[in-house]
N, C-alpha and C positions, 0 to 999 in steps of 0.2 A: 512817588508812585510805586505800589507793588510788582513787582516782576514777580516771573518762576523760579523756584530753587531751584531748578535745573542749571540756570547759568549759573550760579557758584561754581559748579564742576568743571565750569569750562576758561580759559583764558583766551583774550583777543591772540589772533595770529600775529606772531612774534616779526617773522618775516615781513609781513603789511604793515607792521607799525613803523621798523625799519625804515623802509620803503617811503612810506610816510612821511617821516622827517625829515630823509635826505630831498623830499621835493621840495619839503618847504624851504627848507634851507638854497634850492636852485632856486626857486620862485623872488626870493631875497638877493639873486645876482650871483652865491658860492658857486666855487668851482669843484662840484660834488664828484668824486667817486664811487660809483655804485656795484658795489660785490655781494648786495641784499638779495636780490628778486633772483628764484631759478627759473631762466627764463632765457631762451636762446635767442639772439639776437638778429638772427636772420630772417627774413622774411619767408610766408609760408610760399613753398615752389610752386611756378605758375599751371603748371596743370591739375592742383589740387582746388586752387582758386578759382581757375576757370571752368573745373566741372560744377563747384555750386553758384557761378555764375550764369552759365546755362540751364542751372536749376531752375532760379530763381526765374530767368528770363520766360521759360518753358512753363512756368506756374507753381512749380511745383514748394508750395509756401502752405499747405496747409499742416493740420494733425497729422501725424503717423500711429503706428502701433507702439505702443509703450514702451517696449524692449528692444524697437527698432525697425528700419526698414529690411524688407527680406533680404535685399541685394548686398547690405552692408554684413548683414548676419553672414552670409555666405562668405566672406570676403575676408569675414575674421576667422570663421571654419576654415578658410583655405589657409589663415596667415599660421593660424597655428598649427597646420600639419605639416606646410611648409618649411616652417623657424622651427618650431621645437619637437615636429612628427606625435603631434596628441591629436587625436581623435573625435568630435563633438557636433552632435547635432545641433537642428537652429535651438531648438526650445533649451540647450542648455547655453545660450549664448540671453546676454540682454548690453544693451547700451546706454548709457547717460551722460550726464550732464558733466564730464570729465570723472580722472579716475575717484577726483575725493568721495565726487557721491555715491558713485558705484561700491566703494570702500565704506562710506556709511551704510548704506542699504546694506551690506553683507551683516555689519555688526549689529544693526536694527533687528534684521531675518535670525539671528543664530544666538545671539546671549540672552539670558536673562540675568536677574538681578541677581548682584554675588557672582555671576563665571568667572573665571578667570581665563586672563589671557596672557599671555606669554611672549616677551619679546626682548632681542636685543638692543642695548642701547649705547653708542646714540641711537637716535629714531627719528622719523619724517613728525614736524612737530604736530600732527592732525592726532596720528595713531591715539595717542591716551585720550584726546579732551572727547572724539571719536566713541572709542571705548565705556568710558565714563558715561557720555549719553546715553548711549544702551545698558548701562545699570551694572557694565563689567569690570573686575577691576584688574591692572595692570601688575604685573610680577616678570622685572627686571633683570637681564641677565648685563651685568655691566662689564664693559669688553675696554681694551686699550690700545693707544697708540704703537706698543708693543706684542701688543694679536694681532695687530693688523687691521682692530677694529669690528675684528670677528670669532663669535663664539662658539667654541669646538664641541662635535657629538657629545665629549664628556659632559662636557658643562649644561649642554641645554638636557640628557640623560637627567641631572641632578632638580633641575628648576621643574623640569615635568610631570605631575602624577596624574594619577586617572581620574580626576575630577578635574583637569585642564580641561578647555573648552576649545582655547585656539591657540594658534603657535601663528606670529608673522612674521614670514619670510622676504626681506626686501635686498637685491642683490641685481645689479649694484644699487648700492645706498646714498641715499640722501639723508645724514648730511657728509659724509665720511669717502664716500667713492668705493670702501671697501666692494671684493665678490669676491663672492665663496667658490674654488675650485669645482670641477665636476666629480671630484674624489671626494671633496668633503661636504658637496651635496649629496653623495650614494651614503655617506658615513650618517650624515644629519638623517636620512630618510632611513636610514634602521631601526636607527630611535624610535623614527617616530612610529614605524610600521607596528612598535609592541605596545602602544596604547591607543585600542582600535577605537574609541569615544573622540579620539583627537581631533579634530577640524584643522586646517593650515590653509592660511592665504598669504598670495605668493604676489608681492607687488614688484611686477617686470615693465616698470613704465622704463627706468633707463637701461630695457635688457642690449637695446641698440648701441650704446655708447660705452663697449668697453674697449680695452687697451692691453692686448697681448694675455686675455682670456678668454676661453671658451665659457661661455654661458650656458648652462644646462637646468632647468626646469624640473625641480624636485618630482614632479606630474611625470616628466620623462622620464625620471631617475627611478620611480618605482610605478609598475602597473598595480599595486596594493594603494597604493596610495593616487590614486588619479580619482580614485571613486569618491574621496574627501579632502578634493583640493580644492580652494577658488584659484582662479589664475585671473589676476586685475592687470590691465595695461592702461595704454591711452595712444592720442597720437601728438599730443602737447610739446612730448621732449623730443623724439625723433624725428620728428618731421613740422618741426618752430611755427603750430599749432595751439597755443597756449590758448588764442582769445576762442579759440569755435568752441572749445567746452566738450569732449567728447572723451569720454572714458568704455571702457569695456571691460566684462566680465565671462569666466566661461566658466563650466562646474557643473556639479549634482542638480538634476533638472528640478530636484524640490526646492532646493536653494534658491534657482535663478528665477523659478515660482514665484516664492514668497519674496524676490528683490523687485518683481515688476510687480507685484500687489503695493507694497509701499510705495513704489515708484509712481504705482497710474493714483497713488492720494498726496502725491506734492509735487513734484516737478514733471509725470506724465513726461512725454517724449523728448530725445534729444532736438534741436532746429532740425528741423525738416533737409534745407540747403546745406548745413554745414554737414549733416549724416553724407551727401552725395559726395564734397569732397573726402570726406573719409573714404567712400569706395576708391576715388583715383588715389588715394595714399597708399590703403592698401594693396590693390591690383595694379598699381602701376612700376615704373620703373624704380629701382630701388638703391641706384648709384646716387641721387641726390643725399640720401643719407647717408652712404658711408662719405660723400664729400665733406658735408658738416661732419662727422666722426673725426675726420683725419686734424680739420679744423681743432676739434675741440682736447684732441690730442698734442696737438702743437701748442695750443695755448697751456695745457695742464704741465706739459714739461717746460716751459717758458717759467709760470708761475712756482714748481716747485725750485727749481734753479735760482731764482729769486728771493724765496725765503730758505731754503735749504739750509744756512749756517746761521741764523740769526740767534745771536745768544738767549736762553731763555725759552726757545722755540723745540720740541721732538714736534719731527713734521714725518707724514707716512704719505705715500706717492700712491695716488685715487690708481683702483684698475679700473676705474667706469665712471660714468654720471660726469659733473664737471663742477666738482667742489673740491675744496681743502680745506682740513679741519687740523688744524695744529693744536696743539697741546699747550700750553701757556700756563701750569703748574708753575715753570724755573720763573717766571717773571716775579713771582714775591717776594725771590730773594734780591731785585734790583734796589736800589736806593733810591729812587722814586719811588718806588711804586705806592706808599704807605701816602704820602704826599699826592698821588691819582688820585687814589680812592677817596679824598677827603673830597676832591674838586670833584669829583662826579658823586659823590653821594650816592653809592651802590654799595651793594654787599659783596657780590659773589664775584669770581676773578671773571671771567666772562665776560659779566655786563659790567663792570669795570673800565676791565679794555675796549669794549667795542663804544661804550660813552666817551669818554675820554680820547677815538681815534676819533670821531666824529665831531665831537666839539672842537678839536682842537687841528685836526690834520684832514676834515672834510672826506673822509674815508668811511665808507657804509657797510658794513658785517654784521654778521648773526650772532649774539652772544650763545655760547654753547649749553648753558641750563636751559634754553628752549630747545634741546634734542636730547635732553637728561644727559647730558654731560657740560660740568658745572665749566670748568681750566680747561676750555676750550674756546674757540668763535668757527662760523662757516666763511669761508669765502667763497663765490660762484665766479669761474672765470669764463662763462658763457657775456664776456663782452669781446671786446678786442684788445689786440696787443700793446695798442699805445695805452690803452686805460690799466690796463694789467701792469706795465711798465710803469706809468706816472702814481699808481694805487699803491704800488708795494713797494718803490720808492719811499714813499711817505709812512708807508708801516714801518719799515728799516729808522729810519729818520727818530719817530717815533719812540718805537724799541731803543734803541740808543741814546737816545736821551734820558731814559730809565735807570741807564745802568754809570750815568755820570756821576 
């Protein structure tokens, strides 16, 4: 059967395939370890359930307006004057079906064919294949376990010219943890203040879950540039909202225009119900999340503790989000390793190791060519401490057996 050339462009989600295998392998009786899916583990807090519980019970299950219900719109005008003191009426606010599509509709609305876009990498694995659909191509700034994962005013000065289209800004990151200081947000936004064609979206979905940084919003960092920023969130990662599907956007009201014009011709509104509990998410009390936060901070220093000396391993300590992405370059010099690669039947170091933990040590990771960085893998330690204990366990186990 013919398909679109369009999906050439695109690869299955790396993360879901993961995901994938390690069920099947439970569904088989294994005793899986799962550090695939980013995806907080707790349950969403009961008064965000119970307002679209009383949604639903109240009727309130039909159509909305495409970009959102008013009360929500408002809720996010408040969050962000609040968090980050930016400024935004409703019509520059729209709402969808979680951040990714929000994140598509931007790149739908803004490129044409040949733009270029501009990003640091690693990267959230959507960003390119994202890109690419909208006919834009991607121009790489590659960073390391030794930047910290993050790329300096200089560097992004060099990758940027005035036929850039867009810059993406994601802090903290997925897959890496890395965040960019409030210094070297004011440095990164001088940049970009000198080529006024620039466009910049800013994905602050894990801006809730940092770790002894302040997070500052390039939008805040310069009033020059707020005029041509998107600012994409959600409530997925802060408040362990994954399944309701709810992303937001705020920016340039022709943008947010042209994102609910595509929007009202494919997925049209977010749920009706699950929009209400986003309002008690946002207007309500907001110690539940830094409770998960403190959470998710004990488990990342638990985790880097754990791998921190492992031969073969530069490991860098996440300031945000709740991943770790170690570096696994030193691993080809183990006397295994050439003997893995045969058994797994893979190319690149990455998928290597993350076949090879899974076949053999029931451990589930992201190989790190799925966030364009090849001698790497993700770990999420958005489960709990026993699993993070018995998972990295068996990495150690693993790794050592490498180097016999």
């Amino acid at each position: 059967m013919q398909l679109a050339r369009r999906l050439d462009l695109i690869e299955p989600s790396p993360t879901l395939a993961i995901s994938t295998r390690a069920n099947e392998l439970k569904a088989e009786g294994k005793d899986i370890v799962g550090f695939g899916a980013g995806e907080p583990d707790f349950d969403t807090p009961d008064p965000i359930k119970e307002a679209a519980i009383a949604a639903l019970k109240s009727g309130f299950t039909k159509y909305t307006a495409v970009s959102g219900i008013p009360d929500l719109k408002q809720a996010i005008v408040a969050k962000l004057k609040r968090d980050n003191a930016l400024d935004y009426k409703a019509n520059q606010i729209i709402v969808g079906t979680g951040g990714k599509q929000v994140l598509y509709n931007f790149f739908m609305a803004v490129l044409n064919d040949g733009d270029e876009v501009v990003c640091p990498a690693p990267y959230w694995v959507s960003y390119k294949d994202i890109v690419r659909l909208a006919g834009g191509t991607m121009k790489l700034i590659h960073t390391s376990v030794e930047s910290g994962f993050k790329a300096t005013a200089q560097e992004i000065a060099k990758h940027i010219t005035p036929t850039t289209r867009v810059f993406i800004l994601n802090s903290p990151s997925n897959p890496t943890g890395a965040a960019y200081t409030p210094d070297e947000i004011r440095a990164i936004a001088a940049v970009f203040e000198k080529f006024p064609n620039l466009l910049i979206v800013t994905d602050d979905i894990y801006e809730k879950l940092s770790y002894g940084i302040e997070i500052l919003n390039i939008a805040t960092a310069s009033a020059k540039l707020a005029a041509r920023t998107v600012v994409v969130n959600g409530l997925s990662k802060a408040y362990a909202m994954t399944g309701w599907r709810l992303g937001y956007a705020a920016g340039p009201k022709e943008i947010i225009a042209a994102m609910d014009m595509l929007q009202g011709q494919s997925t049209s509104n977010a749920t009706s119900f699950s929009q209400k509990g986003a309002v008690a998410a946002l207007n309500g009390d907001q110690q539940v999340v830094e409770q998960m936060r403190v959470v998710f901070e004990k488990r990342r220093d638990l985790a880097y503790s754990l791998l921190a000396d492992i031969k073969g391993f530069k490991l860098f300590k996440p300031q945000g989000a709740f991943y770790l992405f170690p570096d696994i370059a030193g691993l080809k010099a183990a006397p295994g390793w050439a003997d893995l690669a045969k058994r797994t039947g893979e190319s690149d170091t990455g998928k290597i190791f993350s076949a090879g933990l899974l076949n053999e040590k029931l451990v589930a990771v992201v190989p790190g060519s799925a966030f364009g960085y090849e001698n790497g893998f993700r770990i999420s330690y958005a489960t709990s401490e026993a699993q993070i204990e018995k998972g990295l366990a068996r990495i150690r186990e693993f790794v050592g057996a490498l180097w016999l």
